[in-house]
Steps between C-alpha positions, in 0.01 A plus 500: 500500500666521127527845535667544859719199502812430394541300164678153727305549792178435317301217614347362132342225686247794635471669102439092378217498715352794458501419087333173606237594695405796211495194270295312721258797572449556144465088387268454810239837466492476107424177458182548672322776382443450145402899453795642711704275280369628174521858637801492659712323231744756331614615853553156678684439165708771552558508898550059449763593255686770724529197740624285253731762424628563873500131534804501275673766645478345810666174418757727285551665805517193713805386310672834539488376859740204435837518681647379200399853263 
């Protein structure tokens, strides 16, 4: 969707909960496998920052929205 849409015409409410349910995902299957946690550490780490990271570029981008820019 990013990549055939046009920059105003993007629905962030759909990219929001996308980066919520990859949150959840991770939260939910990590905390109960205590090996695949261990194991699996340095790459949740890293794809649970990306989020974080497109999480703020979302809400930057949600104010670019803003009649009033």
């Amino acid at each position: 969707m990013c990549y055939t849409t046009a920059f105003l015409q993007l629905d962030l409410s759909v990219i929001v909960k996308s980066i919520a349910k990859v949150t959840k995902y991770f939260d939910e299957k990590l905390s109960r496998n205590d090996f695949v946690y261990q194991k699996s550490q340095p790459l949740t780490k890293a794809i649970i920052n990306q989020v974080k990271d497109t999480s703020v570029i979302v809400d930057f981008a949600k104010n670019l929205h803003k009649d009033s820019l």
